[in-house]
Backbone bond lengths (Angstrom), bond angles and torsions (degrees), N, CA, C in turn:
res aa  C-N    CA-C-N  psi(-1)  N-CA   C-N-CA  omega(-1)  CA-C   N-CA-C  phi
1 X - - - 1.447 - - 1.534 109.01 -
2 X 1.142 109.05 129.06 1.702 116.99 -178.85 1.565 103.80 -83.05
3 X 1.243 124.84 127.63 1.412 125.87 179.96 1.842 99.50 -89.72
4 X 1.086 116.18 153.36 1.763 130.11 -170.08 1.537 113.49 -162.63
5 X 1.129 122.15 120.57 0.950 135.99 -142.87 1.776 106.52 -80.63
6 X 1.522 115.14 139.23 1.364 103.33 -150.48 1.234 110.38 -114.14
7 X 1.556 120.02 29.09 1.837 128.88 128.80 1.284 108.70 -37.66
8 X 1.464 105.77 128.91 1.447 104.55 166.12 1.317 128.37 -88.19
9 X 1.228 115.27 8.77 1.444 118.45 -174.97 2.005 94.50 -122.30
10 X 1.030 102.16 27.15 1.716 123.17 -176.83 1.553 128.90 -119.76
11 X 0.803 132.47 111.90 1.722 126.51 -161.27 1.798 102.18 -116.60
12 X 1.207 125.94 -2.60 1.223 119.59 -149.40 1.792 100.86 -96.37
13 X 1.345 99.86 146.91 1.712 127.55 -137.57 1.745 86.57 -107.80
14 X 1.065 127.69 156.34 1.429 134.51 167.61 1.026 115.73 -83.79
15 X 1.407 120.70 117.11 1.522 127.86 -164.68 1.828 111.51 -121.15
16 X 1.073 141.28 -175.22 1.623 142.30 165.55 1.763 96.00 -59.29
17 X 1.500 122.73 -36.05 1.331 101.86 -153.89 1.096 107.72 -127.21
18 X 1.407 131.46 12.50 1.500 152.03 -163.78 1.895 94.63 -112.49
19 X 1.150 116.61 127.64 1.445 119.63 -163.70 2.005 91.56 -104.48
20 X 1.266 121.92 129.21 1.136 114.37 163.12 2.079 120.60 -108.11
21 X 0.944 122.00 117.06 1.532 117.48 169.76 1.731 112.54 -90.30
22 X 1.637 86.00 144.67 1.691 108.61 -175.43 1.558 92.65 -91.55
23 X 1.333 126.91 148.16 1.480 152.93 159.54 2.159 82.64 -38.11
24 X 1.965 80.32 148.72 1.948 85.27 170.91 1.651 91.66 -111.78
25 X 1.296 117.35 89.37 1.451 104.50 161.08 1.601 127.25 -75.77
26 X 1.224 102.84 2.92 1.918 107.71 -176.41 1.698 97.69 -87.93
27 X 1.837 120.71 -10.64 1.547 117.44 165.13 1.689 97.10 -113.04
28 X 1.134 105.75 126.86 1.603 115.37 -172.38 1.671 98.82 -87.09
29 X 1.387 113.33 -33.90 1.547 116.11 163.78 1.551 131.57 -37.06
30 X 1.196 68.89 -79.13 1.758 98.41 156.99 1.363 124.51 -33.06
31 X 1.357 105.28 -71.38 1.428 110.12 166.39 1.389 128.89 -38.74
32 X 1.424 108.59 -39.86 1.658 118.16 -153.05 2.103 89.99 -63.65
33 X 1.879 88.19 -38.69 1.666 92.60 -152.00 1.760 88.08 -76.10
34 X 0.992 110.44 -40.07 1.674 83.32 -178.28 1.794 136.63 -68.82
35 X 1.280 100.46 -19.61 1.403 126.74 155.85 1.293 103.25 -60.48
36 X 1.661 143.34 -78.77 1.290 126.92 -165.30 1.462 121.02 -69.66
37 X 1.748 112.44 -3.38 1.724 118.53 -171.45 1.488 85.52 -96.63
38 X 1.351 143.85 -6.46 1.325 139.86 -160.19 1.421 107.22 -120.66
39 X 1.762 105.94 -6.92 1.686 108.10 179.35 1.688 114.42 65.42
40 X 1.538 101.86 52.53 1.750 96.30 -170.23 1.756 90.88 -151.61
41 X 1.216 88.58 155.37 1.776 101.60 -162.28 1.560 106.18 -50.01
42 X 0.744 107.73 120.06 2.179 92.42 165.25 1.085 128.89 -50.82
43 X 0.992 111.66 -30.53 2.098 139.08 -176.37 1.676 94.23 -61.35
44 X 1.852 116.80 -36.40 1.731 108.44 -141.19 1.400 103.82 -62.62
45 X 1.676 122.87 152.21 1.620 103.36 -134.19 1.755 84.50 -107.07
46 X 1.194 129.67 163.06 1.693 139.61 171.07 0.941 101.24 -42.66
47 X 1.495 154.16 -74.79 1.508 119.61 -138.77 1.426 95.44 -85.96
48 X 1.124 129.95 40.17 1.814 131.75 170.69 1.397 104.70 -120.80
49 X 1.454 117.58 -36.09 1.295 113.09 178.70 1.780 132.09 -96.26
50 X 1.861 76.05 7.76 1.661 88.93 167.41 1.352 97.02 -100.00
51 X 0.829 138.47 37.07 1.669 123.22 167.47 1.309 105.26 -136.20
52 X 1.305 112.39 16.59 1.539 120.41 -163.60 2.128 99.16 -128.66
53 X 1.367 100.58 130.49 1.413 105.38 168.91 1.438 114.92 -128.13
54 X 1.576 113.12 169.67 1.208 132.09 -174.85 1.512 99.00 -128.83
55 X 1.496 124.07 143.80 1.110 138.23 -155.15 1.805 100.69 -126.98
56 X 1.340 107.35 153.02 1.625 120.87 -158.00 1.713 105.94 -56.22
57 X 1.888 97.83 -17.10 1.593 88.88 -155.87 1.799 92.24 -82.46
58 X 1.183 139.15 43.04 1.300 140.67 -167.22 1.208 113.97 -98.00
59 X 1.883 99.49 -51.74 1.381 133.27 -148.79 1.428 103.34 -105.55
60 X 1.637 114.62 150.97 1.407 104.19 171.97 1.560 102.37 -105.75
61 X 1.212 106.67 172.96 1.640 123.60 -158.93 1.623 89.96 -57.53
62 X 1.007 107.60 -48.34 1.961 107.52 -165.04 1.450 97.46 -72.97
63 X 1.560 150.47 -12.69 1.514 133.01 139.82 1.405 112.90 -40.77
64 X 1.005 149.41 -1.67 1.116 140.91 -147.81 1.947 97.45 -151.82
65 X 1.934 77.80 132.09 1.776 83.51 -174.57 1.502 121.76 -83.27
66 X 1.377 129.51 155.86 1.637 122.92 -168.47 1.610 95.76 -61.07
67 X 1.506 90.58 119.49 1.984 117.90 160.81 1.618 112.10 -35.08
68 X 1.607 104.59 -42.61 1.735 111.51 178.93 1.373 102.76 -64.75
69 X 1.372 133.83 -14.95 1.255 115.10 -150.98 1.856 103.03 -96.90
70 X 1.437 98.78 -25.78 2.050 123.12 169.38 1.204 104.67 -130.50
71 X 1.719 94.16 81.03 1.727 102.54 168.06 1.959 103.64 -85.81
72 X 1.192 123.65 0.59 1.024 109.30 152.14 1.494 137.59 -69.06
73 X 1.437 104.24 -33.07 1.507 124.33 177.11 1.331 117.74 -52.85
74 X 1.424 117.26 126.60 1.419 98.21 163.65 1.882 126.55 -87.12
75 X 1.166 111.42 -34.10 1.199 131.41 170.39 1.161 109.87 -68.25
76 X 1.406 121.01 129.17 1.710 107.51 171.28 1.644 112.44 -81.19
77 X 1.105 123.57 156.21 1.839 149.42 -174.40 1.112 107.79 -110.78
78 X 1.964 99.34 107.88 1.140 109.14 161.32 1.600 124.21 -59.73
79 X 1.022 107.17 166.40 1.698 124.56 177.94 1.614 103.94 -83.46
80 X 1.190 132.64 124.64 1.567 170.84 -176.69 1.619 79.66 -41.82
81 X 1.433 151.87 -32.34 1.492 145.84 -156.81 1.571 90.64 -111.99
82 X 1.336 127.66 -42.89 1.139 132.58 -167.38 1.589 107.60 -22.20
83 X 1.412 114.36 142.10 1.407 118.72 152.81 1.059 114.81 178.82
84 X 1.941 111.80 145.83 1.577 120.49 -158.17 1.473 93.54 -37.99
85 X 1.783 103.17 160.23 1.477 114.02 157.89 1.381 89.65 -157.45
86 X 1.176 155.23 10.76 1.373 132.86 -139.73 1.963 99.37 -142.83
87 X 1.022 115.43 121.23 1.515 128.85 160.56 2.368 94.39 58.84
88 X 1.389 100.49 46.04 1.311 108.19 150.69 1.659 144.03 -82.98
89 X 0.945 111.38 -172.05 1.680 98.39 -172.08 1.501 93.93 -85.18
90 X 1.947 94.10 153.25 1.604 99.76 -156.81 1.681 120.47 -77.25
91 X 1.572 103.93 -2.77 1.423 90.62 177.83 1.160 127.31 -69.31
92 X 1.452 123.13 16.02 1.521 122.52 -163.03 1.645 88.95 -138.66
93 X 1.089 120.97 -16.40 1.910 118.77 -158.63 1.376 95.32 -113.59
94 X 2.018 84.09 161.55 1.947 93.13 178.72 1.598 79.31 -142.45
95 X 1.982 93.14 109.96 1.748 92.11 173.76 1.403 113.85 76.56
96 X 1.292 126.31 20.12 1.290 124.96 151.79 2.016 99.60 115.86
97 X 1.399 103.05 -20.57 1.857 99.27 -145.93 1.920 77.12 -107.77
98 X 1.700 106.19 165.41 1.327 129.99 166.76 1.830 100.34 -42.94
99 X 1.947 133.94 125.63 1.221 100.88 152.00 1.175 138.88 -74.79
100 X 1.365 141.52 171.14 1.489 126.60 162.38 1.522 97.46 -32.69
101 X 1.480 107.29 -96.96 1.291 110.59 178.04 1.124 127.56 33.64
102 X 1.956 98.93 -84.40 1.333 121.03 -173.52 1.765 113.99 -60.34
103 X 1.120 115.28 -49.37 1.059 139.56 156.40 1.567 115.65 -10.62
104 X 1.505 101.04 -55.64 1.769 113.78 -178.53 1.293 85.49 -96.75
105 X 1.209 161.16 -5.39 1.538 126.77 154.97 1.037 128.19 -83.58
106 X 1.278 120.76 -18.95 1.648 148.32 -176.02 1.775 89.50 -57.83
107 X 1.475 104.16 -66.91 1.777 114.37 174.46 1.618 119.04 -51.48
108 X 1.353 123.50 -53.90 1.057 133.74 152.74 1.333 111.30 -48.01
109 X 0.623 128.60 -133.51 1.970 125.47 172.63 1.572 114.27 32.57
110 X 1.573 86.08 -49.45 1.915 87.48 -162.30 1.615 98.74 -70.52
111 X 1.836 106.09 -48.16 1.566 109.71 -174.56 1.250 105.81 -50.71
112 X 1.508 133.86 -64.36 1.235 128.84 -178.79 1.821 121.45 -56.04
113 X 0.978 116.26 6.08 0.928 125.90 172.99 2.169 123.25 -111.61
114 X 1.097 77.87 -18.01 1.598 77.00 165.46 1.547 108.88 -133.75
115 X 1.264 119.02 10.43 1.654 117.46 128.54 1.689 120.07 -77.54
């Protein structure tokens, strides 16, 4: 099975040098914001979003922790705050990237949502 990255405005295929990330469902926080920066239900339940990836072109370089720091790693490791912002679907973007905007509803959203 070819894994492909599950932006919808994203086509890109898993390659040797193309990095793909799995959803963090073990941070429910976390989750909520990458689910609403990705335009996808909050509710959508785990064993759906483990079969589902996000691809490097999401993230900007500074999500991602210094390579020197896990020279064992082959994959680079995002940062524990990390979450897509980069070349998403446009109802949320200005020019391809997360807006501020969106940004403060993502926060808003989440609080009102787990109040």
């Amino acid at each position: 099975m070819v894994h492909t990255c599950c932006v919808d405005s994203c086509s890109t295929e898993k390659r040797p040098n193309v990095i793909f990330h799995r959803f963090p469902p073990a941070d429910p926080e976390r989750l909520r914001q990458w689910l609403l920066a990705l335009d996808m239900d909050p509710d959508t339940p785990n064993f759906i979003l483990g079969k589902l990836f996000v691809c490097q072109k999401h993230f900007l370089p500074d999500d991602y922790h210094d390579p020197h720091m896990h020279l064992g790693r082959r994959a680079r490791l995002l940062k524990s705050k990390a979450v897509p912002s980069q070349f998403l679907t446009p109802r949320f973007c200005e020019g391809g990237q997360l807006s501020p905007d969106h940004l403060d509803q993502l926060v808003t959203c989440r609080c009102k949502m787990l109040w």
